[in-house]
C-alpha positions as CSV (number, residue, x, y, z in Angstrom):
1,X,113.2,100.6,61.8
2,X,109.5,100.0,62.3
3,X,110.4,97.0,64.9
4,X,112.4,99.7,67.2
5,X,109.9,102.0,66.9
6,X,107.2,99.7,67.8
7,X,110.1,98.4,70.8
8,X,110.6,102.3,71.9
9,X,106.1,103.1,72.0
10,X,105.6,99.4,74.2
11,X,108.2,100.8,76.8
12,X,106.7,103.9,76.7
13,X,103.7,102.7,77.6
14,X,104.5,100.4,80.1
15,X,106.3,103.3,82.3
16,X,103.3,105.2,82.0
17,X,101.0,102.2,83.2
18,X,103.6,101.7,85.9
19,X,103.5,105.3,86.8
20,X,99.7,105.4,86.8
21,X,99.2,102.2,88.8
22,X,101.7,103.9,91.4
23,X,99.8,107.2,91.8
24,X,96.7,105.1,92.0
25,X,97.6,103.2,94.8
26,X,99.1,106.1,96.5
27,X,95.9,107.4,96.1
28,X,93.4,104.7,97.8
29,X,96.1,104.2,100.7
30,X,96.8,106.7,103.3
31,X,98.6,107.0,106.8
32,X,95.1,107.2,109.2
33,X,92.6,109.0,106.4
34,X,90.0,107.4,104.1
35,X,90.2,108.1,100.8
36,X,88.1,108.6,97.5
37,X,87.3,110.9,94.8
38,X,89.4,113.2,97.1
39,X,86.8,112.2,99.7
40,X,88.4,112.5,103.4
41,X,87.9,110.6,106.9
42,X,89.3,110.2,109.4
43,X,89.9,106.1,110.4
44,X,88.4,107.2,113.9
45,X,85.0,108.5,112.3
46,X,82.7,105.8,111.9
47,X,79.0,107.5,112.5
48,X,77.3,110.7,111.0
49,X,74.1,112.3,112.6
50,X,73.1,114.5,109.7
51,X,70.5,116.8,111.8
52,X,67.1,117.8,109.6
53,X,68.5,121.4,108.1
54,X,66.6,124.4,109.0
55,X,65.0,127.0,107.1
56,X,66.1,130.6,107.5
57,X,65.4,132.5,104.6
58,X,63.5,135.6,103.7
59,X,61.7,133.5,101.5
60,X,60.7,129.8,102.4
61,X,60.1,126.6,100.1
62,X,58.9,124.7,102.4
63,X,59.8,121.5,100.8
64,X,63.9,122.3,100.7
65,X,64.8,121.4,104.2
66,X,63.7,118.3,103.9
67,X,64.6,117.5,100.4
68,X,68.6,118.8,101.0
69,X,68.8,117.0,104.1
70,X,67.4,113.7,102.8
71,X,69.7,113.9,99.9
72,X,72.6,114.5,101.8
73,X,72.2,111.7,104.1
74,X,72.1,108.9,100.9
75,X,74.9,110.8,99.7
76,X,77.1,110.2,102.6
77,X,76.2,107.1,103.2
78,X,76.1,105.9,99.8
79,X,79.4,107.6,98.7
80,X,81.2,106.9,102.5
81,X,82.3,104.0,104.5
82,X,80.4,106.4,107.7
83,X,77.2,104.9,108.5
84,X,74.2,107.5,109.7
85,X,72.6,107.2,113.2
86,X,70.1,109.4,114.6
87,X,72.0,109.4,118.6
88,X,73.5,111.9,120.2
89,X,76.8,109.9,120.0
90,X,77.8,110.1,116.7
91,X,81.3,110.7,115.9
92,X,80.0,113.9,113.4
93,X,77.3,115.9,113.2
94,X,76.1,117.5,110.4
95,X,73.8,120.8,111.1
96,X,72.8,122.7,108.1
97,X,70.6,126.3,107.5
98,X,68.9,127.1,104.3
99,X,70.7,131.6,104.7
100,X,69.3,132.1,101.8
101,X,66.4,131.8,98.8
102,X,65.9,134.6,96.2
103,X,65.1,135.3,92.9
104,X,66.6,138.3,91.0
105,X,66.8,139.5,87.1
106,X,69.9,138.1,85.6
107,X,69.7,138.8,82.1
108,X,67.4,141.6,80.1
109,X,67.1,141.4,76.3
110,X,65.5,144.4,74.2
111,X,64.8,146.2,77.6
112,X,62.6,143.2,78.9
113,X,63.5,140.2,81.6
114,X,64.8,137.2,79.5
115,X,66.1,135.0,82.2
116,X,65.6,135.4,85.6
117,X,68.2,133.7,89.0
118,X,67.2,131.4,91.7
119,X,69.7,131.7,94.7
120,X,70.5,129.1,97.7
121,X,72.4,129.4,100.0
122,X,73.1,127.0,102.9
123,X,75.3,127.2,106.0
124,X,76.8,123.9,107.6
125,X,78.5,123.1,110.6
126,X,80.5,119.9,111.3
127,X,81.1,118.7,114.8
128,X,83.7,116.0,115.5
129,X,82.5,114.6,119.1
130,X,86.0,113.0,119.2
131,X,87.7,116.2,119.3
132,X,85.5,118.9,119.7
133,X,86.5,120.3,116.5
134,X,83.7,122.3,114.5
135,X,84.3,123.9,111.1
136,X,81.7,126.1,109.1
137,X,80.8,125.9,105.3
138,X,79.2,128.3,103.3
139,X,77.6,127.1,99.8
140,X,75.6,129.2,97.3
141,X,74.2,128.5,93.9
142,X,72.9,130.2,91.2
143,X,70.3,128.5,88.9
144,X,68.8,130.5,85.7
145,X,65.3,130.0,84.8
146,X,63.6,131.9,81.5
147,X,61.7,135.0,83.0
148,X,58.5,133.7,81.4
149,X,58.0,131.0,84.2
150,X,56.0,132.2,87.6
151,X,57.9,131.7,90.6
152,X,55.9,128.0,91.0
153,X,56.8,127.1,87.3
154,X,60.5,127.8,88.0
155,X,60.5,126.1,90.9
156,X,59.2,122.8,90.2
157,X,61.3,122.9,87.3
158,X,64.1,123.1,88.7
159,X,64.0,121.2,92.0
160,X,66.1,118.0,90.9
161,X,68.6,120.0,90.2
162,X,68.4,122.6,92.6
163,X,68.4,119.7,95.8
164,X,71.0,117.8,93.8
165,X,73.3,120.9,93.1
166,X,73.2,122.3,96.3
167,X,73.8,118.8,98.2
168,X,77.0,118.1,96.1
169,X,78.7,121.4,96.8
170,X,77.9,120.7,100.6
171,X,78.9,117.1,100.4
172,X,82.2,118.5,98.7
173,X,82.7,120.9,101.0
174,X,82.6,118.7,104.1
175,X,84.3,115.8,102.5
176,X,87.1,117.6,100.2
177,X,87.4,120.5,102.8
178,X,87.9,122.8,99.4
């Protein structure tokens, strides 16, 4: 009895390997697209010019442009077979716009502020040079901070995780197309 179960949970387990090592390799091989992690290329799209974002918000951290855009490039080209150049023949380029930088109440406890919200938004544009093609993301993020903090508290606090928040959604968004 023991022997046919233990016969009956080994083939089990060998059709699910078989099944997993099949939709694995389905995975990492495609007809013309680069994949990983859901990450998509095209086999015709070697170089990325990732253009220094701009800042457009009602309220400016001067240091965010900078820090987003610099993250972003060792995020495609650590996480991509693309490699960057700064030419004007690249077969993308990646333009972003900090929209958005405010700070709003987000949560009142015994009719005071207890935390307070730090919103970023960025708009990115893709160009294919190849084709012509552009397409337009929009990514926002919300990060809570306690109320207690000034404005340069909260700010410096949250920085890392601010620039590496908002550089994932963007990288997903151009890469994953979600």
């Amino acid at each position: 009895m023991l022997k046919k179960q233990l016969t009956t949970f080994l083939f089990s387990a060998s059709i699910l390997a078989m099944v997993a090592l099949a939709f694995s390799s389905m995975q990492l091989t495609g007809c013309g697209v680069y994949r990983f992690n859901d990450i998509s290329v095209p086999d015709s799209v070697k170089t990325v010019k990732i253009d220094q974002f701009q800042n457009r918000a009602t309220y400016v951290n001067p240091q965010l442009s900078q820090l987003v855009s610099d993250r972003l490039r060792q995020k495609i080209v650590g996480q991509t077979r693309l490699r960057q150049t700064n030419t004007d023949n690249a077969d993308w380029v990646i333009n972003g716009t900090i929209t958005n930088y405010s700070f709003s109440t987000s949560g009142i406890s015994q009719g005071t502020e207890a935390t307070n919200r730090l919103t970023v938004g960025v708009h990115v544009t893709r160009l294919d040079t190849k084709s012509g093609d552009t397409k337009e993301y929009d990514v926002s993020r919300n990060f809570e901070f306690k109320a207690s903090l000034s404005l340069q508290q909260a700010e410096s606090q949250l920085r890392d995780e601010l620039v590496r928040g908002v550089t994932d959604d963007i990288f997903n968004r151009l890469f994953s197309d979600w």
